[in-house]
C-alpha angles and dihedrals in degrees: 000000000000111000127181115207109175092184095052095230099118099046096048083052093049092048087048086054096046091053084052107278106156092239088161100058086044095047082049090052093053103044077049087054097057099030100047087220134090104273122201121205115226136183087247146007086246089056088051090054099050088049093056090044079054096055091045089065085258103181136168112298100012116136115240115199109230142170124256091201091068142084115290104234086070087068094050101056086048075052100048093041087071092259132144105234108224109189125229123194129232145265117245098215097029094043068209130102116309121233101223095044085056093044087048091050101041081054089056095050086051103058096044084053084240117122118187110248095226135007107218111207113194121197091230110237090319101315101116121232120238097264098176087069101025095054106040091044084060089044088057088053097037104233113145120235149224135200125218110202104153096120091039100058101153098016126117142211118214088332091309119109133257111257105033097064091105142031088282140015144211123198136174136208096185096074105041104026110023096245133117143240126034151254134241114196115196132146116283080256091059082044096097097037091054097044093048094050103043088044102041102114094204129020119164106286109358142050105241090179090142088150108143112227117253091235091054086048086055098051093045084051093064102027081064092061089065092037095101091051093047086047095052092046085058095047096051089036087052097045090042084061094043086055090050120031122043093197083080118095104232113238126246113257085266105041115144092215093222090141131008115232109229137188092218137121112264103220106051078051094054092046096054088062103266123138098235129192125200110175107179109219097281099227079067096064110104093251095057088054099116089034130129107260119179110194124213100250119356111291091359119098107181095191084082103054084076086056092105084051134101127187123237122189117248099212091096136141118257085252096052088047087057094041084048087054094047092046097050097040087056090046088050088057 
C-alpha cells in the first residue's frame, strides 16, 4: 500500500501505532461517538458482515434475505456463512430495497415455515434504503436486519446516521475515504459475541481472525478527521451533475452520493480516465440461475431499468466534475 499523505497526520499516527498506540480502541470510540451503538472494528467490510450474520443465528442452510442491486461480494459472505441468498429486487426511486419485493417475499417464507434468518438491507452504492418501512415490516415478521452502509460512510437518513439504521451494521472505510478494515455496528449486549467471533484465532473449521491491524486503524482514525469535508465535496460534485446533465439519475432525499448513477457509456468514461463501476443485478449471474428472485411489482423488475447505467465515483476534483459534464452532454447529443 502506497499512501500519500501531503499533511503528514496519517503517517505520524501510523508511526505512533506502530510504537504501540491503541488506534483500534480509539477508532472504535469514535465510530461509537457518531453512530450511538457499539461499534467493532474488523480487518474488512466482508468480516463485519459475517460477523453480523453470526450474531442473527445465521446457520447452514438459512435463507438470508439480500439485494440483487448490490456488489457481489455481499452475496458471497451470506454464501460462505453457510446461508441460502434469496434475492430481493429492488426499489425504482430508492435503487434500495423495495418494500413490496420484501413484503412478497417475507409472505413466501411464511408459508414454507420457513422464516430467513436475517434481511440484509445495502445502501446501494450510496443511495440509502427507506428505513422507516424496510425496518418496522421485518420487525412484524421478526426477522432480524442488517445494514449495509459501506458505500454511505458519513450519510444520513432523516438526521440519523448511516449504519445504525438496523439491528447491525457494516461500514467501510476502504470506498469513501481510501482506508482500509470495517465496522461492525451492533448494540453494547451483541459487544462480547462479536468480539469473540471476529478475534478468535482458531474455531472448528475456519479462521475467524476478522481483527482489524493497529496501523490500518491509524490511518481510519485520521482519515476520519477529513471525512465530513470528503462527504460534502460528493455531495456538491453529485448535485452539480444533477443541475447539468440530465443523463444523471437524480438521488433519493438521503442518499449518501458515494457514486453518481449515469446513463454513459463505460468505456469512453473509462477512457477519459474515470474509475467506473457497472454490477449487473446479482440474482442474473449464471450461479444464481435457479435462485429465489422477488421482483419489485409482478412482471416488473425495476433493478433493470439502471442497465444502461455505469457508476462513477463522486469524490472528484472540480476539473474532472467539469470534464465529466462535458463527456456525458456530448454523449447526450
Amino acid at each position: 500500500m502506497v499512501i500519500i499523505d501531503r499533511r503528514g497526520g496519517a503517517a505520524g499516527a501510523m508511526a505512533d501505532a506502530l510504537g504501540g498506540v491503541d488506534y483500534v480502541s480509539r477508532l472504535e470510540d469514535r465510530m461509537s461517538q457518531i453512530t450511538g451503538r457499539s461499534a467493532i472494528a474488523t480487518s474488512s467490510a466482508d468480516g463485519a458482515l459475517h460477523a453480523a450474520l453470526y450474531l442473527c443465528g445465521v446457520t447452514a442452510g438459512a435463507y438470508v434475505f439480500v439485494p440483487t442491486y448490490t456488489f457481489y461480494s455481499h452475496i458471497a459472505t451470506v454464501e460462505h456463512a453457510g446461508a441460502i441468498p434469496v434475492f430481493i429486487d429492488c426499489d425504482p426511486m430508492t435503487r434500495c430495497v423495495s418494500e413490496a419485493a420484501l413484503e412478497t417475499a417475507l409472505v413466501w417464507a411464511k408459508l414454507q415455515n420457513k422464516p430467513p434468518a436475517a434481511a440484509v438491507i445495502a445502501d446501494a452504492f450510496g443511495s440509502v434504503a427507506d428505513y422507516d418501512k424496510l425496518v418496522p415490516l421485518c420487525k412484524a415478521f421478526d426477522v432480524p436486519t442488517i445494514e449495509i452502509a459501506t458505500d454511505a460512510l458519513g450519510g444520513t437518513y432523516k438526521n440519523k446516521p448511516c449504519g445504525a439504521l438496523a439491528d447491525y451494521g457494516v461500514m467501510s472505510f476502504v470506498k469513501r475515504l481510501g482506508g482500509g478494515g470495517g465496522v461492525l455496528i451492533a448494540d453494547a449486549r451483541d459487544r462480547k459475541a462479536a468480539r469473540g467471533f471476529c478475534r478468535a484465532e482458531f474455531s472448528y473449521g475456519e479462521n475467524h481472525d476478522y481483527k482489524m491491524h493497529n496501523v490500518v486503524a491509524a490511518l481510519d482514525c485520521a482519515l476520519l478527521d477529513e471525512a465530513d469535508k470528503v462527504v460534502a465535496l460528493c455531495k456538491s460534485n453529485l448535485a452539480a451533475l444533477c443541475t447539468a446533465c440530465d443523463s444523471v439519475v437524480r438521488p433519493t432525499d438521503g442518499d449518501a452520493a458515494a457514486y453518481a448513477l449515469v446513463r454513459a457509456r463505460a468505456d469512453a468514461l473509462c477512457a477519459a480516465g474515470f474509475s467506473v463501476k457497472r454490477p449487473p443485478p446479482v440474482h442474473t449471474m449464471q450461479k444464481y440461475a435457479d435462485s429465489p428472485y422477488f421482483e419489485h411489482e409482478r412482471g416488473f423488475s425495476a433493478c433493470r431499468q439502471f442497465d444502461d447505467c455505469c457508476l462513477v465515483g463522486t469524490d472528484m476534483s472540480r476539473l474532472g466534475l467539469l470534464r465529466l459534464v462535458r463527456i456525458l452532454k456530448k454523449q447526450r447529443r
